[in-house]
C-alpha positions as CSV (number, residue, x, y, z in Angstrom):
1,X,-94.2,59.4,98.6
2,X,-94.8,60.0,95.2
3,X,-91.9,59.5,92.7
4,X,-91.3,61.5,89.3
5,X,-89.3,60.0,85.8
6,X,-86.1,62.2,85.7
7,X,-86.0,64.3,82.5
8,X,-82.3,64.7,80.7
9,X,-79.4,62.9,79.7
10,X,-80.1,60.2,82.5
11,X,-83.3,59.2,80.9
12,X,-83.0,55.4,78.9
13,X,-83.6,56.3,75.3
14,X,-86.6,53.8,74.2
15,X,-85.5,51.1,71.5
16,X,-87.4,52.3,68.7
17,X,-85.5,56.0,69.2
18,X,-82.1,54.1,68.9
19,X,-82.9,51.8,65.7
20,X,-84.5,55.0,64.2
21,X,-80.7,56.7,65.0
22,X,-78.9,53.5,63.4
23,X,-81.2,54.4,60.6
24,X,-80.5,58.1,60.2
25,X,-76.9,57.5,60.0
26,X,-76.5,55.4,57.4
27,X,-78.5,58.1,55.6
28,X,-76.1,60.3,56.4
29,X,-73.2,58.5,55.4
30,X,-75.5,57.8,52.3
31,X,-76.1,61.5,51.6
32,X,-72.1,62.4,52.3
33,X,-71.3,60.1,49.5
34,X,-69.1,57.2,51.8
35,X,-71.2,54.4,51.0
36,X,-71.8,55.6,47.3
37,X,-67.8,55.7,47.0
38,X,-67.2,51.8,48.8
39,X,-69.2,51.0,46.0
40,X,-67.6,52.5,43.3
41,X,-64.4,50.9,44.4
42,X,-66.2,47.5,44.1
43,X,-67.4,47.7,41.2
44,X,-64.1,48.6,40.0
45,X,-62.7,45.3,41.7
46,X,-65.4,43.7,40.1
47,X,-65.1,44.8,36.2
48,X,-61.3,44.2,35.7
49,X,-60.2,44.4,32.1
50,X,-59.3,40.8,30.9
51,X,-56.0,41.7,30.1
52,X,-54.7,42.9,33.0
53,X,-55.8,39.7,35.1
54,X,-53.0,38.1,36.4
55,X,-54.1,34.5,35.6
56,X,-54.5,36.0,31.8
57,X,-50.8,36.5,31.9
58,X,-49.8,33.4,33.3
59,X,-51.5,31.4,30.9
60,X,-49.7,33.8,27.7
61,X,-46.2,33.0,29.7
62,X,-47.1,30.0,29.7
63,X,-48.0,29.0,26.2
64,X,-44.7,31.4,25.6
65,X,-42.6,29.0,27.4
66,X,-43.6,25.9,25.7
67,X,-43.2,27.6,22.5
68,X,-39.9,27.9,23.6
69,X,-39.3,24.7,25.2
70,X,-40.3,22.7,22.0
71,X,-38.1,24.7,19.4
72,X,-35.4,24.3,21.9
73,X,-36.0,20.1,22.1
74,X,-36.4,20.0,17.6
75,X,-33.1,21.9,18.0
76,X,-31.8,19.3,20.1
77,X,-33.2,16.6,18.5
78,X,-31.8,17.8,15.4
79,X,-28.1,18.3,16.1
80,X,-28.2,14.9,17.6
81,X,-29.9,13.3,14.2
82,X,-26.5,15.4,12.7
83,X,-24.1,14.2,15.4
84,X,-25.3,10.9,14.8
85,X,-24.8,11.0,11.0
86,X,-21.6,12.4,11.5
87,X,-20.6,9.6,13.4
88,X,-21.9,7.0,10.8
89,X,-20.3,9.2,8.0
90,X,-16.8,8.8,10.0
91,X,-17.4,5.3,11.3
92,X,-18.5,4.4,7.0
93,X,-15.4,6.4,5.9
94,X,-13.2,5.2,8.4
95,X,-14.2,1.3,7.4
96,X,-14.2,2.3,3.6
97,X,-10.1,3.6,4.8
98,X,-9.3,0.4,6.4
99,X,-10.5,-1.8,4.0
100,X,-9.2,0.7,1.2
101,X,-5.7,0.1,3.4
102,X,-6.0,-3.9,3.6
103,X,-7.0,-3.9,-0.3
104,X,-3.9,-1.6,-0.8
105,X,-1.1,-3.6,1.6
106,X,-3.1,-7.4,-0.5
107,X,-2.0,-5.6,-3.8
108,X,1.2,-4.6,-2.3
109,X,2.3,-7.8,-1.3
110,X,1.3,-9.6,-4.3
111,X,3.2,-7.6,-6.3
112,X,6.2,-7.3,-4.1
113,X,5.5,-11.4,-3.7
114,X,5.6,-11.4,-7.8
115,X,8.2,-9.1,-7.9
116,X,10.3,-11.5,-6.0
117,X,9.2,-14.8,-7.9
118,X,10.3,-13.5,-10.7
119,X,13.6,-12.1,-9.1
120,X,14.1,-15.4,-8.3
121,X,12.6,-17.4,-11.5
122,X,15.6,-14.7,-13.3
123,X,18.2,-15.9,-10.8
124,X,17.3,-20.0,-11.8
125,X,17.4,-18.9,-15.1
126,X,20.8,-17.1,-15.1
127,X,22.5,-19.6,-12.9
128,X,20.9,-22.3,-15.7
129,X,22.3,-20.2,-18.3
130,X,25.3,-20.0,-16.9
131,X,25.5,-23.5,-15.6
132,X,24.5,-24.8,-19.2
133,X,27.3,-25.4,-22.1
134,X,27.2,-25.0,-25.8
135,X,28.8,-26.6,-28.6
136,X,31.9,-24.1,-29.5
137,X,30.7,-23.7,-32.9
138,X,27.2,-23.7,-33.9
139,X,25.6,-26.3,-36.6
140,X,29.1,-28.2,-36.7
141,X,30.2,-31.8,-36.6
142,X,33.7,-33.1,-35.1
143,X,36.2,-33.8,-38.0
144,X,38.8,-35.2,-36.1
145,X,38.9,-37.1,-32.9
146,X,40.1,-37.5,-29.7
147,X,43.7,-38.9,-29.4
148,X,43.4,-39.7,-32.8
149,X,47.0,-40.6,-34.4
150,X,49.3,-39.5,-36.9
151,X,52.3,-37.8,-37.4
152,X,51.1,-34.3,-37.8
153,X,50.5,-34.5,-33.5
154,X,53.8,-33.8,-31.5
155,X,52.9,-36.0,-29.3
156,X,51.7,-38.5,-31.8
157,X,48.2,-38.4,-30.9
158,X,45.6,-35.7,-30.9
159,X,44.6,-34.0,-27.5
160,X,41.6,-32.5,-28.2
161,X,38.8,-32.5,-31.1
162,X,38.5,-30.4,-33.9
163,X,35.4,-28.7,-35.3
164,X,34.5,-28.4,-38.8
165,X,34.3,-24.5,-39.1
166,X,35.1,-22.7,-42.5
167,X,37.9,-19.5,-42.2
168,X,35.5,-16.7,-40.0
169,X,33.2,-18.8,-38.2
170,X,32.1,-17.4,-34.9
171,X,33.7,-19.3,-31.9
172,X,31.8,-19.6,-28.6
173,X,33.0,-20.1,-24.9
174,X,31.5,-23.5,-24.6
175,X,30.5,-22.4,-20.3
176,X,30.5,-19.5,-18.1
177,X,34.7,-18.9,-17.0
178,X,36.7,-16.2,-17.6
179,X,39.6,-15.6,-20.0
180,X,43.0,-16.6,-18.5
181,X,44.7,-16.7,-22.0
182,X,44.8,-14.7,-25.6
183,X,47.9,-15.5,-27.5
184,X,49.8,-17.3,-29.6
185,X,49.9,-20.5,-28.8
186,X,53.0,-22.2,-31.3
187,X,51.8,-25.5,-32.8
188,X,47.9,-24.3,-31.5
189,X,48.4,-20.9,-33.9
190,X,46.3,-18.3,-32.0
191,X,44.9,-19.6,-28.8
192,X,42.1,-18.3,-26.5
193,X,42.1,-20.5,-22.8
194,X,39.0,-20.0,-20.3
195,X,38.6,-21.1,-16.7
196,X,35.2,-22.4,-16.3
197,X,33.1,-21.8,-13.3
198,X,33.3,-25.6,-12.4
199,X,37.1,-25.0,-12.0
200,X,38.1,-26.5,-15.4
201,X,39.9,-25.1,-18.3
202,X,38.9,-25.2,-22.3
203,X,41.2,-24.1,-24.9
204,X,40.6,-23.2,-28.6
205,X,42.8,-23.0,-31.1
206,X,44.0,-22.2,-34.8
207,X,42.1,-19.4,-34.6
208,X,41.9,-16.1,-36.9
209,X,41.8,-13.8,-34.0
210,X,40.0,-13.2,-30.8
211,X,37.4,-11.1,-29.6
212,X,37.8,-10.9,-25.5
213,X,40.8,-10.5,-23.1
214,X,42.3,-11.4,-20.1
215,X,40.5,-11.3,-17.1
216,X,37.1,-10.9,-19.0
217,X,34.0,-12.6,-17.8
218,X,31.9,-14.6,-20.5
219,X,29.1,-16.8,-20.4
220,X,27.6,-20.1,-22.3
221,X,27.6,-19.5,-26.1
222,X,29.5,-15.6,-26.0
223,X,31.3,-15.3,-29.0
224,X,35.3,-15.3,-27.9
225,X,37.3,-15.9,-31.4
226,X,36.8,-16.0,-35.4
227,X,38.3,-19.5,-36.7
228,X,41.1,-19.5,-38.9
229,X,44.1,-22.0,-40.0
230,X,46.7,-20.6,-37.9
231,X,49.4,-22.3,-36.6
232,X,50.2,-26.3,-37.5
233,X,46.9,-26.7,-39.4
234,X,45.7,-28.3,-42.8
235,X,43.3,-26.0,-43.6
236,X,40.5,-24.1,-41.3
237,X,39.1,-25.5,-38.4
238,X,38.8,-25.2,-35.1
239,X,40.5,-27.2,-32.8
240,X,39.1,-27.7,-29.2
241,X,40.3,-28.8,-25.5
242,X,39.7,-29.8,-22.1
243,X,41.5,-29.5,-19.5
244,X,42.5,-29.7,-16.0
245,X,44.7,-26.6,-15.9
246,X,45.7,-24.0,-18.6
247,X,49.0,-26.2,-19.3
248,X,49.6,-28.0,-22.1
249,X,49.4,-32.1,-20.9
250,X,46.4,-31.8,-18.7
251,X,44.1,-33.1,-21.7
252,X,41.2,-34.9,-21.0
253,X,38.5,-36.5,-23.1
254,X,36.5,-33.5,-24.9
255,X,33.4,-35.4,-25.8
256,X,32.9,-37.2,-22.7
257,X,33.6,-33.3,-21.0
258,X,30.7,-31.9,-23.5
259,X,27.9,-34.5,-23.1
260,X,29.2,-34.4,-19.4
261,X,27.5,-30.5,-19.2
262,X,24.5,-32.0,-21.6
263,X,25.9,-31.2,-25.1
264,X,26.2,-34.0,-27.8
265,X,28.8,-33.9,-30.2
């Protein structure tokens, strides 16, 4: 029996007729512009302006940032060079205080330390002043001694020395004391009587007049009385006393008294 190749669709298309198809396609999608516009759009992906890469704008954020970054570290490093001069400054001024403070409380205490050596070199003095004793009348000699005798003595002999010292010679508290006694004093014409500080008593006599009061404070050499030749006298002088007590009787020895307190008569 004789067989016969089917015609139609059932019929195997021979290689060469489908690579010839593959081919015709493509030129159709050629012709219909596909292809051409693929690779328009690669070119386009290929050919990108430099600018608007994004690695381009990394690398300008970049330098951006480290622009930033280093004015950001000199600022820094700047107000730490100031903070740290500000701190010397204060530290320097607060030395240059403290030292200016010691220097200040030194000279302070020196001169309070002065201050109080001569307070005290002012006390010595006046308690020397007033602890010293003067002769009763200056540049003067003793005329007359102690218990010297004669008639012109009540008691027959004289109690107390007497001064050469014209009419209006300055009289002086021999010691510091205070005046217990200005009057008239009989035999002893006008009469001045101190208490010294020591707790004795000195008298002076035959004077003119006198220049304190009762109760009045005076010190070594203050003038108390003008001499004179009141009273029992022969002529001006001034007659002088030491005593125990403001009484008449309570003599003692005036010269030995005087050179007792340093002054030699």
């Amino acid at each position: 029996m004789a067989f016969t190749r089917p015609s139609g669709k059932h019929r195997r298309p021979r290689r060469g007729s489908r690579a010839g198809a593959r081919v015709a396609s493509v030129a159709a999608l050629t012709t219909t512009g596909v292809v051409g516009g693929l690779a328009a759009s690669a070119s386009a992906v290929e050919a990108p302006a430099a600018h608007d890469t994004g690695l381009t704008r990394a690398i300008t954020l970049g330098d951006g940032l480290a622009e930033e970054i280093a004015t950001q570290a000199a600022l820094q490093h700047a107000a730490a060079e100031q903070a740290e001069a500000q701190e010397k400054a204060a530290t320097q001024a607060k030395k240059e205080a403290e030292e200016a403070k010691r220097k200040a409380e030194a000279r302070a205490k020196r001169e309070r330390e002065a201050k109080e050596r001569a307070a005290r070199a002012a006390r010595a003095a006046e308690r020397e002043r007033l602890n010293a004793f003067v002769a009763p009348v200056d540049g003067s000699y003793v005329s007359t001694g102690y218990q010297s005798g004669g008639s012109l003595w009540s008691s027959g002999s004289h109690t107390g020395i007497d001064f050469h010292a014209a009419s209006g010679t300055s009289v002086h508290a021999v010691g510091a004391g205070t005046v217990v006694a200005v009057d008239w004093g009989g035999a002893y014409g006008n009469e001045v009587v101190l208490r010294m500080d020591d707790g004795t008593y000195t008298q002076y006599g035959h004077l003119t007049s006198a220049t304190v009061s009762v109760g009045q404070r005076v010190g070594p050499g203050r003038q108390i009385a003008i001499s004179g030749s009141t009273g029992n006298s022969t002529g001006p002088h001034l007659h002088f006393e030491a005593r125990t007590s403001p009484e008449y009787g309570s003599d003692m020895d005036p010269v030995a008294y005087l050179r007792a307190h340093g002054v030699n008569v």
